[in-house]
Every structure is written in structure tokens, then in C-alpha cells.
BAFI-3210 file (N, C-alpha, C; in Angstrom, 3 decimals, decimal comma, padded with zeros to 6 digits):
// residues 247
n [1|2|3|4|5|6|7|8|9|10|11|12|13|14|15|16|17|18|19|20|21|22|23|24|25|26|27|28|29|30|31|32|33|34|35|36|37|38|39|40|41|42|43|44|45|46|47|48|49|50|51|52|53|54|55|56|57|58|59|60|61|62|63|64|65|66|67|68|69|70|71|72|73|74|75|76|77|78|79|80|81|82|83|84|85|86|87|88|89|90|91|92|93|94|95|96|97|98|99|100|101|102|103|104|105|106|107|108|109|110|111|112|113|114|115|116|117|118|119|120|121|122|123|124|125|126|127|128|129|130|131|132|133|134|135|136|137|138|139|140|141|142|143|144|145|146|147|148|149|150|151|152|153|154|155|156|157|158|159|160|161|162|163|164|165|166|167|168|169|170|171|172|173|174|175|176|177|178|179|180|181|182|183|184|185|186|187|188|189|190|191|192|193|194|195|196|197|198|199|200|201|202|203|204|205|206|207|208|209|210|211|212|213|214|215|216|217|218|219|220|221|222|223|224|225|226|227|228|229|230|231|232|233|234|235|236|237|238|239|240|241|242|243|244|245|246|247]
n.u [121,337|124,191|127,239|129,539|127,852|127,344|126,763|125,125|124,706|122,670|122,759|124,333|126,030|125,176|123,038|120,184|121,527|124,489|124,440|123,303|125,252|127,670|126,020|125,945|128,312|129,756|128,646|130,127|129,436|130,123|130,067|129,375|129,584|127,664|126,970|126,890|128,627|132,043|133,924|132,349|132,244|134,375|135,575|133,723|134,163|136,884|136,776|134,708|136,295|138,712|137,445|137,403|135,920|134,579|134,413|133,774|134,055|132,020|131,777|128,620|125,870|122,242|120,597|121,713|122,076|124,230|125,298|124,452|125,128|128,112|128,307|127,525|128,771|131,394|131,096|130,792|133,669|135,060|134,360|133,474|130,681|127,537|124,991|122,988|121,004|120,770|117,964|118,516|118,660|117,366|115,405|113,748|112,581|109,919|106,432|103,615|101,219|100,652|103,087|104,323|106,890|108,851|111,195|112,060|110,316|110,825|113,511|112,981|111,306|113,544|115,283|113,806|112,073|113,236|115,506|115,447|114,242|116,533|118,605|117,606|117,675|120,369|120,785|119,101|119,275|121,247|120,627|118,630|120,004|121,608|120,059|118,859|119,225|118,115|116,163|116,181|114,288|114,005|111,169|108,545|106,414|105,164|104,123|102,261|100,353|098,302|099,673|099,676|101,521|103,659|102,778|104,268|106,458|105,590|104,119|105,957|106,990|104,784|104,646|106,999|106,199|104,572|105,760|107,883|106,387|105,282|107,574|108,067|106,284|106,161|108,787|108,526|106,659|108,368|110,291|113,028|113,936|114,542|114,296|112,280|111,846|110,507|110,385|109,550|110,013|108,893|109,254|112,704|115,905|118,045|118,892|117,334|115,698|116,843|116,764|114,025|112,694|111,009|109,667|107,569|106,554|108,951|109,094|107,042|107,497|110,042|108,952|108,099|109,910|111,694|110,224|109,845|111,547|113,554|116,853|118,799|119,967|118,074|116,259|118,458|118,471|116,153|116,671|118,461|117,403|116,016|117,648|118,813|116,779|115,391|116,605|114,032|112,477|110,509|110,111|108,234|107,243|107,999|106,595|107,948|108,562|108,915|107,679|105,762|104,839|102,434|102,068]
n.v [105,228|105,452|105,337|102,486|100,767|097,605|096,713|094,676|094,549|093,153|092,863|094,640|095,643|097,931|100,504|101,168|099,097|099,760|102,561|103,399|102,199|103,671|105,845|105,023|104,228|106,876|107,902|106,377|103,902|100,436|098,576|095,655|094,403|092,610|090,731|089,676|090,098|090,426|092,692|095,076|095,649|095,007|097,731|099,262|098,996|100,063|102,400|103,688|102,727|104,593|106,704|107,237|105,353|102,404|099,686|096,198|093,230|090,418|087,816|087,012|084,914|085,256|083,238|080,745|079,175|078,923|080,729|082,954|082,335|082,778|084,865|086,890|085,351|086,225|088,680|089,238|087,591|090,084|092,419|092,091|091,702|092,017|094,171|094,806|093,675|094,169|093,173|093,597|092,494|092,050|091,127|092,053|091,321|091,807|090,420|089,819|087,555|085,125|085,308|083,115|082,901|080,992|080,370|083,027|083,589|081,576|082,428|085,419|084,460|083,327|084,741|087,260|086,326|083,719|084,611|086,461|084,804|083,322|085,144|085,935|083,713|083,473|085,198|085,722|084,095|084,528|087,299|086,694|085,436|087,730|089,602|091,772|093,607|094,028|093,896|094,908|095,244|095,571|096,019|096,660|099,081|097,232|095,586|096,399|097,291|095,648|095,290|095,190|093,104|092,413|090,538|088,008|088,963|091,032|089,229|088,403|090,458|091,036|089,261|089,129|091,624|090,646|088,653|089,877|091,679|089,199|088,862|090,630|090,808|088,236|088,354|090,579|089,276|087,327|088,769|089,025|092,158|092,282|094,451|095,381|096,699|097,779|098,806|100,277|101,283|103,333|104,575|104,279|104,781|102,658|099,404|097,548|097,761|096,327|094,180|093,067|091,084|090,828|092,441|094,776|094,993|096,347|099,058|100,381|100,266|101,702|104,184|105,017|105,084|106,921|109,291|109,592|109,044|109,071|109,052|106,177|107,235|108,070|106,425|105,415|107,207|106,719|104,390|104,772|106,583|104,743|103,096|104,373|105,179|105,548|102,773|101,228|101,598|101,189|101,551|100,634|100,178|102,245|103,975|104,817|107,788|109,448|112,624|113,607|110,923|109,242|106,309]
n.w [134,139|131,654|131,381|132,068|131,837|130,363|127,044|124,837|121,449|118,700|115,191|114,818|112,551|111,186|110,275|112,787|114,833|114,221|114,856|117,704|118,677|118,252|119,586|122,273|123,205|123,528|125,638|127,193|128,327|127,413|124,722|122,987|119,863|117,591|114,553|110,865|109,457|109,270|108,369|108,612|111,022|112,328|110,496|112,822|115,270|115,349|114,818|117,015|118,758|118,500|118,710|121,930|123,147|123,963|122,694|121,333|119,318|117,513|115,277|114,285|113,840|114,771|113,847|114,722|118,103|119,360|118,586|119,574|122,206|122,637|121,787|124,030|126,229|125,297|125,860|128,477|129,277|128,321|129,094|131,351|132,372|131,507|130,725|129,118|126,556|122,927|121,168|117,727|115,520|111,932|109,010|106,315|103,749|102,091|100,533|098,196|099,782|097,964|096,105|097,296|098,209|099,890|100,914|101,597|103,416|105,579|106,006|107,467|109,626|111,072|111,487|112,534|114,855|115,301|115,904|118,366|120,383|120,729|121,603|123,616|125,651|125,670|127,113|129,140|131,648|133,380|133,498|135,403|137,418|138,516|138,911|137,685|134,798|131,166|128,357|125,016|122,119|118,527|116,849|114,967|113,243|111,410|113,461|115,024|113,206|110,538|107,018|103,492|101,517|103,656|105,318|106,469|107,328|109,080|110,996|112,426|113,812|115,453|116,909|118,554|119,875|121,361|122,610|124,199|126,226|127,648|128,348|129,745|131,788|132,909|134,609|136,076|137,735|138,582|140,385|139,089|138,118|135,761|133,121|130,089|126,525|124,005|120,478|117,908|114,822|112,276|109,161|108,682|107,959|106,561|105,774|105,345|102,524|101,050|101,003|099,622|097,294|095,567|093,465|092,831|095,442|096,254|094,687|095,693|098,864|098,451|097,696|099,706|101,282|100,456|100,464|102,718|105,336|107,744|110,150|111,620|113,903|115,141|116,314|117,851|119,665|121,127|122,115|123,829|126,010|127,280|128,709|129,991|132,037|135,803|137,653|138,749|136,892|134,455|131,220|128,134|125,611|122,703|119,720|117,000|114,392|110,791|111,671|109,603|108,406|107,985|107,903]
ca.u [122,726|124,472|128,469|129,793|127,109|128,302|125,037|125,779|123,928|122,910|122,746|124,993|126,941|124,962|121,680|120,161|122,372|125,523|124,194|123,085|126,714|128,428|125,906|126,072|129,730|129,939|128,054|130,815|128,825|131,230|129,431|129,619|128,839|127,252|126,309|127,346|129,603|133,105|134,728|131,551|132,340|136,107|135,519|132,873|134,656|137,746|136,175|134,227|137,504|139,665|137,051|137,670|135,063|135,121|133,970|134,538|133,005|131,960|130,923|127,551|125,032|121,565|119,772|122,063|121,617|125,436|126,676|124,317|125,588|129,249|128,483|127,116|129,801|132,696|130,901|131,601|135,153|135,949|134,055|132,837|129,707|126,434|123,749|121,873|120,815|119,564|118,137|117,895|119,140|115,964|115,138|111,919|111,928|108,281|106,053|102,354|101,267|100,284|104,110|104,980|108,270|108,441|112,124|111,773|109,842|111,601|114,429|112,155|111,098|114,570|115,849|113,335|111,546|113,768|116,872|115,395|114,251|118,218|118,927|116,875|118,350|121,731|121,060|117,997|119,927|122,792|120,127|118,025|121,335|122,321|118,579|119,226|119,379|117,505|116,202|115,485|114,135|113,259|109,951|108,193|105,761|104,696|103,931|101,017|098,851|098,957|100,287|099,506|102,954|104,061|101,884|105,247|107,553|104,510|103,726|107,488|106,883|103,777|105,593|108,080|105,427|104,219|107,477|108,508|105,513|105,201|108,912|108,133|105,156|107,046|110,433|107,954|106,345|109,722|110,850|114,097|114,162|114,694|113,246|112,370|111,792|109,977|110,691|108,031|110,026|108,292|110,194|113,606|117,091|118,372|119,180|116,135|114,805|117,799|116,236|112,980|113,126|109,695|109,694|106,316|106,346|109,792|109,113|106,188|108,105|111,027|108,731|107,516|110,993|112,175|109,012|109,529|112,796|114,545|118,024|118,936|120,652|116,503|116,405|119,610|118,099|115,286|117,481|119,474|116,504|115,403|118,524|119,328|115,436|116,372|116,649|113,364|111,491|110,517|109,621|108,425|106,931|108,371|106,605|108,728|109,135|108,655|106,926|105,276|104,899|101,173|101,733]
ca.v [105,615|104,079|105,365|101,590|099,655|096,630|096,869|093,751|094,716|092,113|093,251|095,696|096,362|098,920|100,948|100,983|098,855|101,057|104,245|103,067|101,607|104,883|106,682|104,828|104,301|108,023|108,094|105,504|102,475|099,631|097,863|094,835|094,285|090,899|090,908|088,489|090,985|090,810|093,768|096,002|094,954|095,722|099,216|099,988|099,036|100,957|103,732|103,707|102,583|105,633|108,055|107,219|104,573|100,882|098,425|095,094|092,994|088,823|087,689|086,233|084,463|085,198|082,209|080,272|079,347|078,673|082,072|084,130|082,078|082,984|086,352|087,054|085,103|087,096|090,465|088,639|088,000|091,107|093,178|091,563|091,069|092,150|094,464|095,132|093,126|094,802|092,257|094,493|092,089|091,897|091,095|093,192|091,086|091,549|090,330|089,369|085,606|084,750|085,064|082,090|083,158|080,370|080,530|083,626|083,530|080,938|083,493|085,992|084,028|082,245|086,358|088,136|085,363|082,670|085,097|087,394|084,200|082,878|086,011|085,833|082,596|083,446|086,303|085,457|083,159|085,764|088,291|086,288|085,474|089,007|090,144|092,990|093,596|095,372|093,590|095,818|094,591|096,153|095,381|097,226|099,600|096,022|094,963|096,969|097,392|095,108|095,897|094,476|092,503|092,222|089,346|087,480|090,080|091,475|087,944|088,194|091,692|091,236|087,786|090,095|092,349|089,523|087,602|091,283|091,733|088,085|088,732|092,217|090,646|087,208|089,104|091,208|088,238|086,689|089,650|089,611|093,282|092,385|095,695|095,331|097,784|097,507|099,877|100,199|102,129|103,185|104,666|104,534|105,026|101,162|097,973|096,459|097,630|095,949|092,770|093,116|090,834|091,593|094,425|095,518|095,319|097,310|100,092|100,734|100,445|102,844|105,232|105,266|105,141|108,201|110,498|110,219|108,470|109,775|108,391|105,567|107,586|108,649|105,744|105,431|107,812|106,263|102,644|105,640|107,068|103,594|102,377|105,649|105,531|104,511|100,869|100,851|102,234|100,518|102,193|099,296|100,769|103,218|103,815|105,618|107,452|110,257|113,420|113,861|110,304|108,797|105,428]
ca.w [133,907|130,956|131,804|132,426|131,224|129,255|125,704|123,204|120,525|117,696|114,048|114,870|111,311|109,749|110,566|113,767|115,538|114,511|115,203|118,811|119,204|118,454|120,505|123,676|123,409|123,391|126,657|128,658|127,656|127,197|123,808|122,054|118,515|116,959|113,307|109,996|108,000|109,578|107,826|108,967|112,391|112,200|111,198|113,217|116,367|115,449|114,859|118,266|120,286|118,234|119,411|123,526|123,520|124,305|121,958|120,690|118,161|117,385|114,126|114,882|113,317|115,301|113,832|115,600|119,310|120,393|118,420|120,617|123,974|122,199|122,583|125,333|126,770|124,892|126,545|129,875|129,207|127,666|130,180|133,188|132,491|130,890|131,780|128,306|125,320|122,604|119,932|117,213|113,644|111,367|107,687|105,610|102,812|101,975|099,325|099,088|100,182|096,716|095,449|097,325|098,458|101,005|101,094|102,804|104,756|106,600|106,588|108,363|110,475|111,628|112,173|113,204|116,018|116,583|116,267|119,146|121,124|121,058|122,235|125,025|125,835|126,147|128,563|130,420|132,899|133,503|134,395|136,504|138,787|138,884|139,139|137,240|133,173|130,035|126,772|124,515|121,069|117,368|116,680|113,908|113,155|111,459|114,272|115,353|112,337|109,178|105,759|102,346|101,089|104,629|106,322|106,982|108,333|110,132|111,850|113,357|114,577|116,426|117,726|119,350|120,840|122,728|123,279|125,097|126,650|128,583|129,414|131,161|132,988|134,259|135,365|137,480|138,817|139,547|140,975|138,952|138,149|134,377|131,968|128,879|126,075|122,492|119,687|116,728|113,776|110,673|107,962|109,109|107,014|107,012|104,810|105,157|101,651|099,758|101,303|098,844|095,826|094,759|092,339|093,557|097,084|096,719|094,535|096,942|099,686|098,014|097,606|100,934|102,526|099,886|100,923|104,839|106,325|109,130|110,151|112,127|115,187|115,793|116,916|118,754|121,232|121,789|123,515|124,969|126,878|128,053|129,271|131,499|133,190|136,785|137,411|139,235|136,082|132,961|129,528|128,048|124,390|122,024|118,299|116,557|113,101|110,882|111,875|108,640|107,945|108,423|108,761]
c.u [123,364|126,250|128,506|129,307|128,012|126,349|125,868|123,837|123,616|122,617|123,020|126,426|126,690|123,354|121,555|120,847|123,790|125,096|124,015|124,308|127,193|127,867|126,174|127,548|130,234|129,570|128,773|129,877|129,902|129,657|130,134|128,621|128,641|126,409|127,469|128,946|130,537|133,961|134,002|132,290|133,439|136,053|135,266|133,847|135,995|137,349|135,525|135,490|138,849|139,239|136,689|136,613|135,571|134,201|135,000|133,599|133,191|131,261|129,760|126,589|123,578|120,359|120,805|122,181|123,585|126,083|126,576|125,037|126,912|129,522|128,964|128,248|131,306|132,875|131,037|132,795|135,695|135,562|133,625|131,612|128,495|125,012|122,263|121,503|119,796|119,432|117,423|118,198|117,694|116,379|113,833|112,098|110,524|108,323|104,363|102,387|101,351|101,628|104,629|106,322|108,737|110,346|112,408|111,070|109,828|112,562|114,284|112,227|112,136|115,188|115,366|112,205|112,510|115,277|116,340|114,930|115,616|118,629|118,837|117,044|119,465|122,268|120,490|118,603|121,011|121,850|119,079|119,088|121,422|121,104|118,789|119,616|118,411|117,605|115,564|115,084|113,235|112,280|109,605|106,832|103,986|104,365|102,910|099,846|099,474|098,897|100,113|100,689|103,349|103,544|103,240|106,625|106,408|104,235|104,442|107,435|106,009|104,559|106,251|107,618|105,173|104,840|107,760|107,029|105,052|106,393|108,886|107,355|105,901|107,982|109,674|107,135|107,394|110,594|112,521|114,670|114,806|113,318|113,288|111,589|111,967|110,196|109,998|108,484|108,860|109,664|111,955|114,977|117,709|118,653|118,493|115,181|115,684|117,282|115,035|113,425|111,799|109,795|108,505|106,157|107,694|109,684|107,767|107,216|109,418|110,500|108,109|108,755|111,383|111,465|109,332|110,326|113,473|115,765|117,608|119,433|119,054|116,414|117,230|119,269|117,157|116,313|118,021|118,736|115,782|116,106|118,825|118,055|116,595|115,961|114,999|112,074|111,635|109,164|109,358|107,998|107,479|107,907|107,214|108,552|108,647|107,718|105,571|104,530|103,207|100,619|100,691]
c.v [104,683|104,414|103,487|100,673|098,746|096,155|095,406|094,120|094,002|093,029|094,731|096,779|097,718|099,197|101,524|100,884|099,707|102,263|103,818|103,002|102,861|105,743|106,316|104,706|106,036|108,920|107,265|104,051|101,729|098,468|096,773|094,097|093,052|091,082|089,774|089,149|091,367|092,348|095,081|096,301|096,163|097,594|100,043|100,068|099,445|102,379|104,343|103,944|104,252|106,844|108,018|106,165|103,370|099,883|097,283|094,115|090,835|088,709|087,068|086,259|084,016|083,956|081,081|080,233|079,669|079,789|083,228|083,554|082,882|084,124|086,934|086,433|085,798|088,354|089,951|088,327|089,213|092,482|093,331|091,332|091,426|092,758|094,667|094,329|093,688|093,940|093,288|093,670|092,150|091,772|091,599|092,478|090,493|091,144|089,995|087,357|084,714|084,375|083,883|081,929|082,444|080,543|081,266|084,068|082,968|082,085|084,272|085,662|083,597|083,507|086,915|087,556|084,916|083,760|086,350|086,060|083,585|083,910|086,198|084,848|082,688|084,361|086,448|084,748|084,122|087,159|087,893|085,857|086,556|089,924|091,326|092,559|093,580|093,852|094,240|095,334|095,412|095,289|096,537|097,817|098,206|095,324|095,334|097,055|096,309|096,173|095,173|094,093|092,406|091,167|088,749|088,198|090,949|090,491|088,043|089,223|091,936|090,066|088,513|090,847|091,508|088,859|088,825|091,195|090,717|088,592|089,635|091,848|089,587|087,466|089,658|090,301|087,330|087,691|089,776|090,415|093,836|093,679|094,802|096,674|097,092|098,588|099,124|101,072|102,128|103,568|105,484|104,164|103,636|100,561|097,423|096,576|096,710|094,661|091,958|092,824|091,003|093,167|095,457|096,305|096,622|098,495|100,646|101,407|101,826|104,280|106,313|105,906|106,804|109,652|110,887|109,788|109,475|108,895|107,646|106,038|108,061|107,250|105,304|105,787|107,572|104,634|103,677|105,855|106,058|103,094|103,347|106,058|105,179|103,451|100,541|101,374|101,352|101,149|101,271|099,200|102,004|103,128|105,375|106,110|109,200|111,268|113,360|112,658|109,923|106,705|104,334]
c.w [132,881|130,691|132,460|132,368|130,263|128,434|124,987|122,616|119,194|116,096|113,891|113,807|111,052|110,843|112,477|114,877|115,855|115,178|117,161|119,334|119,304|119,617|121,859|124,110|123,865|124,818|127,778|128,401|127,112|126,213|123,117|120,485|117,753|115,430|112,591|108,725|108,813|109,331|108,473|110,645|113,071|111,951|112,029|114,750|116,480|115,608|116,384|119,329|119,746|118,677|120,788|123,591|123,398|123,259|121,662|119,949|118,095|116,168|115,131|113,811|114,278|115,217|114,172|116,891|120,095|119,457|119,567|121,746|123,739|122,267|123,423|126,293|126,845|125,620|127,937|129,864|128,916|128,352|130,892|133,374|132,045|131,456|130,726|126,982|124,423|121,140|118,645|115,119|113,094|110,005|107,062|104,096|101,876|100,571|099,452|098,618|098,840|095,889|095,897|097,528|100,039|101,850|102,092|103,602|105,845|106,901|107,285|109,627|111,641|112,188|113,129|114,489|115,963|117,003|118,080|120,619|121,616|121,642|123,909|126,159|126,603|127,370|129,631|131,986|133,738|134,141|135,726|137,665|139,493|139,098|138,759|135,494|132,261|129,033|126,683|122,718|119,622|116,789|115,012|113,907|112,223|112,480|115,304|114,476|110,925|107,859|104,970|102,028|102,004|105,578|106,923|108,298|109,490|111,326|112,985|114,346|115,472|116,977|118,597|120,043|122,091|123,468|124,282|126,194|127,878|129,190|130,516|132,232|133,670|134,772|136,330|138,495|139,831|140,265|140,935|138,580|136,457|133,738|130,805|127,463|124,505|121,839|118,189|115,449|112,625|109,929|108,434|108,504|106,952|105,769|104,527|104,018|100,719|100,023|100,450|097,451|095,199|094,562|092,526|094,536|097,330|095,917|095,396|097,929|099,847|098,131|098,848|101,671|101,695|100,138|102,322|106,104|106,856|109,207|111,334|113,797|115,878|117,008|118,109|119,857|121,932|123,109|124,216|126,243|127,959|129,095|130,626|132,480|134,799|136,718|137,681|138,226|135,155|132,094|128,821|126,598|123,709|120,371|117,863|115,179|112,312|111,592|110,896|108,106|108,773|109,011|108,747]
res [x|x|x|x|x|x|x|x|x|x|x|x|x|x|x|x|x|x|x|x|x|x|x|x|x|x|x|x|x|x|x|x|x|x|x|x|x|x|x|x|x|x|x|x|x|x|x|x|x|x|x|x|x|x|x|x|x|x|x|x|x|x|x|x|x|x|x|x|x|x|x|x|x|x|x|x|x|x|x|x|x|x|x|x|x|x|x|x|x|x|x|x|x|x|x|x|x|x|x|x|x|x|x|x|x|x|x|x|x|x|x|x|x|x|x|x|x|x|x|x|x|x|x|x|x|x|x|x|x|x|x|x|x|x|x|x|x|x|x|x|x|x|x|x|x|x|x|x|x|x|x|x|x|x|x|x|x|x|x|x|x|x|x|x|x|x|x|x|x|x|x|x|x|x|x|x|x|x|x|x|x|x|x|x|x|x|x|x|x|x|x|x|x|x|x|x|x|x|x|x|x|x|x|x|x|x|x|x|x|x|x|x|x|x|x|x|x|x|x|x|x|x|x|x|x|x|x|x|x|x|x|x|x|x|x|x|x|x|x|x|x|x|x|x|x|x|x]
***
């Protein structure tokens, strides 16, 4: 059931994250939105609260540890308390190893691992009290098979398989009733090509995303479908992405 749920959703400006926000808001879901682009924020959560839904929004910076607590904390003041985290921020700026783009691949790394481990941080304690509560986390179709120009952003994505994966198995050993729930897009409508400063790796990539992208709300329904199992169920994989698309 996700009427009254309280979702904070991280890299929740644009893509993914929005589309999710609108949809679950739309469903009685009381959401909160964490991403770096204030103004995004601001619309998004007017827009949500003008069409009968409840949102509210925190700048946040996921490679920081005390923005996620800041959150997560805010979605406990502002609506009692927290049942879903969905770490969904990410960066795809691929290239291959050889370019030496060490820069980012710290950036990668600091988003798409440590930002989903801070995450995990700030809510893990809050659901093990209340023995009850959902992470749900965008992983990547990177994150099952490798890709040429992707070794880095791939690394992060299988990281996250496994990071999810331990969490689903020790919550069921501790018997605190924590789900969790992986999502594997491929070519999916997003931001994450503007991230590609290699001219290579991105007209590739362009041409991939222009042949066989689907929108971001595809997605949407997939966290939808997870979140409304009953409590005593867990969906714990979802690869997602075109029909047409091979992948």
C-alpha cells in the first residue's frame, strides 16, 4: 500500500527520481525530494503539492554524509516519519580506462557508491527501530554485464548489486522486516548522457539512447509496484528497459 507512505527520494530533480515523485504522490504517498539543483526542486514540489499531493523538498548533496542524515531527518519532521528510501542520484560519465579521466571517476564513485552507502546510513537505524522500511536503489543495466567505456560507472553499479543484496540477506537474518529492491535500467530518457565528456563514448552512447529510450515514468512504475507488494513480500530485482532494445 503506498496511500500515506512517507518515499524520500534522492536525485530527485529531473529523470527518474521526478517522475517516481509525481507518480507516487499521485497515489497518497507523502514524498520528499533530495537533489543539488534548488530551483528544480522548487518547481517540482509545487507542482506535486498544486495537484492534491504532498511533497516537500531539501537541497542535498548525496556525497555528503550529514546532508543525507538532514534529510531523512527533515522527512521526519515534516511527516512523522519514514517508511521508504529510494537512493536513486547517479552520474554515467563514461569513457574508456586509457583516457585517464581520474577526476571522474572519483565523481562516480563518490555518487553512485558512497552516495547510496550515506543513504543507507541515515535510514538504516530508523528502520531497524521501527522494524519496518523499503530501500530501493538504481542500479544499472551496468551493473550486470560489462560495457566497453564504462568500467568505472559499471564498477559502482555492480557495487550496488551487492551492497543491496547483503542488505536484503542481513535484515532477514535480523529479522527487521527491512525490503529492499534493485532496479537495472537500460536505455532510459534521463541526464545522464549530458554527463559524457568523451566525444566517443558519447556519440555511441547518443546513438544508442536515440534508437531505443523509453521515458523515465517506465520506471516510476516499477518503485510503484515494489513499494505496494505486501509488507511480508519482497521483490528484490527489477531489469528494466526497452522492448526493442538488445542490450
Amino acid at each position: 500500500m503506498i496511500e500515506n507512505k512517507v518515499v524520500v527520494i534522492t536525485g530527485a530533480s529531473s529523470g527518474i527520481g521526478a517522475e517516481t515523485a509525481k507518480l507516487l504522490a499521485s497515489h497518497g504517498a507523502k514524498v520528499v525530494l533530495g537533489a543539488r539543483r534548488e530551483d528544480k526542486l522548487q518547481a517540482l514540489t509545487a507542482a506535486i503539492n498544486n495537484a492534491g499531493g504532498q511533497a516537500a523538498f531539501r537541497v542535498t548533496d548525496v556525497t555528503k554524509p550529514e546532508d543525507n542524515q538532514a534529510l531523512v531527518q527533515f522527512a521526519q519532521d515534516t511527516f512523522g516519519g519514514i517508511d521508504v528510501m529510494f537512493l536513486n542520484a547517479g552520474l554515467m560519465p563514461n569513457s574508456p580506462l586509457s583516457a585517464l579521466k581520474v577526476d571522474e571517476w572519483n565523481s562516480i564513485v563518490d555518487v553512485n557508491l558512497k552516495g547510496v552507502l550515506n543513504g543507507i546510513a541515515a535510514a538504516l537505524p530508523i528502520f531497524k527501530a521501527q522494524k519496518s522500511g523499503h530501500f530501493i536503489a538504481t542500479s544499472s543495466v551496468a551493473g550486470l554485464k560489462a560495457y566497453p567505456g564504462g568500467a568505472v560507472y559499471g564498477a559502482t553499479k555492480w557495487a550496488v548489486r551487492d551492497l543491496m543484496e547483503v542488505l536484503r540477506m542481513e535484515s532477514a537474518q535480523e529479522g527487521s522486516n527491512i525490503r529492499t529492491a534493485t532496479i537495472y535500467p537500460a536505455a532510459i530518457k534521463t541526464e545522464l548522457l549530458r554527463t559524457i565528456t568523451d566525444q566517443g563514448v558519447a556519440a555511441d552512447m547518443k546513438e544508442t539512447y536515440d534508437t531505443y529510450e523509453i521515458t523515465a515514468d517506465r520506471i516510476a512504475k516499477v518503485v510503484e509496484f515494489a513499494i505496494d507488494m505486501p509488507e511480508d513480500t519482497n521483490v528484490n530485482e527489477f531489469t528494466v528497459g526497452p522492448t526493442n532494445q538488445p542490450w
